[in-house]
C-alpha positions in Angstrom: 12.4 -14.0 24.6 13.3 -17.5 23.7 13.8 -18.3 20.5 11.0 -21.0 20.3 8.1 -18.6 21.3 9.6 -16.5 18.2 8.9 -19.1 16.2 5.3 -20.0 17.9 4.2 -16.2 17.0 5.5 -15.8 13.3 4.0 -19.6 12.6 0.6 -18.1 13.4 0.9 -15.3 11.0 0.5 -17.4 7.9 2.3 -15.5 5.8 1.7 -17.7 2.5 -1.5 -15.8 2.6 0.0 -12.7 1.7 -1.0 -11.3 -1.1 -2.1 -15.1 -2.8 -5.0 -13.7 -4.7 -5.6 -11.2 -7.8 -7.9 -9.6 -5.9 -5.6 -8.9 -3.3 -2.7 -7.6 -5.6 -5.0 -5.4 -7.9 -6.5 -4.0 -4.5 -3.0 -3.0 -2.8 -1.7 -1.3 -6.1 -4.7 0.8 -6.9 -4.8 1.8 -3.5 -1.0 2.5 -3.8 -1.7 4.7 -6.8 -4.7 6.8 -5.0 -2.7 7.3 -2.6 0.4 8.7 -4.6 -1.8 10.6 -6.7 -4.0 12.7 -4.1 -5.8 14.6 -6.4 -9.2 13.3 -8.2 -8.9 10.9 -10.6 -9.9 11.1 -13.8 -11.3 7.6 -15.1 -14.1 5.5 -14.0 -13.6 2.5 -12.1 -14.6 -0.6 -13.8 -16.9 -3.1 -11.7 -13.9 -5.7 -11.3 -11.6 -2.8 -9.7 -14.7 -1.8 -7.3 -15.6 -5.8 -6.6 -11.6 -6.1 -5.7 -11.8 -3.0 -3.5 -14.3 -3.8 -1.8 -13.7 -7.6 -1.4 -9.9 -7.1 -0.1 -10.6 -3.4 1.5 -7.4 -3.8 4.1 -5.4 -4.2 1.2 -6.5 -1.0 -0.5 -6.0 1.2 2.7 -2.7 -0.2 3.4 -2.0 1.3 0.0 -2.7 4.1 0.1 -1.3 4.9 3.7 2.3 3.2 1.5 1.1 5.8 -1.7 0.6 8.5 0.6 3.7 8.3 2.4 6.1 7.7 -1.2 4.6 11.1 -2.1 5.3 13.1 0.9 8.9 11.8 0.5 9.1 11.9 -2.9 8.1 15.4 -2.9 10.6 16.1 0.3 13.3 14.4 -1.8 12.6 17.4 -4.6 12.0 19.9 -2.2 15.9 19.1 -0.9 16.8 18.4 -4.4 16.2 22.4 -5.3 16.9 23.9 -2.2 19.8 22.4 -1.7 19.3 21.0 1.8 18.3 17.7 3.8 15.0 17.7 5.1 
């Protein structure tokens, strides 16, 4: 692959949109922490939590797929921790 159709496919990504709004941000952490903490929560969402939810949902999932998978290996990382092995 040449380096100049590299270029061509990351240019169209627009990666300064990443992330560029508050909505976005509060979105990707509280999906993050639902999906490190898998049990219910405990508080009520306010309105500007739900309104950034549901305006940036992709964010939200992808947190929670990143929450969800720091948990299994965080609790993998104990597990070997007491046991005494590598898992």
């Amino acid at each position: 692959m040449k380096f100049s159709s590299i270029k061509a496919f990351l240019g169209g990504l627009k990666l300064p949109e990443f992330l560029s709004t508050p909505n976005e941000v509060h979105a990707l952490i509280e999906g993050i922490a639902d999906g490190y903490c898998p049990w219910q929560s405990r508080y009520e969402p306010t309105d500007k939590l739900v309104e950034s939810i549901r305006k940036e949902h992709h964010y939200y999932s992808a947190g929670t797929v990143v929450g969800f998978a720091t948990f299994i290996f965080s609790v993998a990382g104990a597990v070997s921790l007491v046991l005494g092995v590598i898992v």
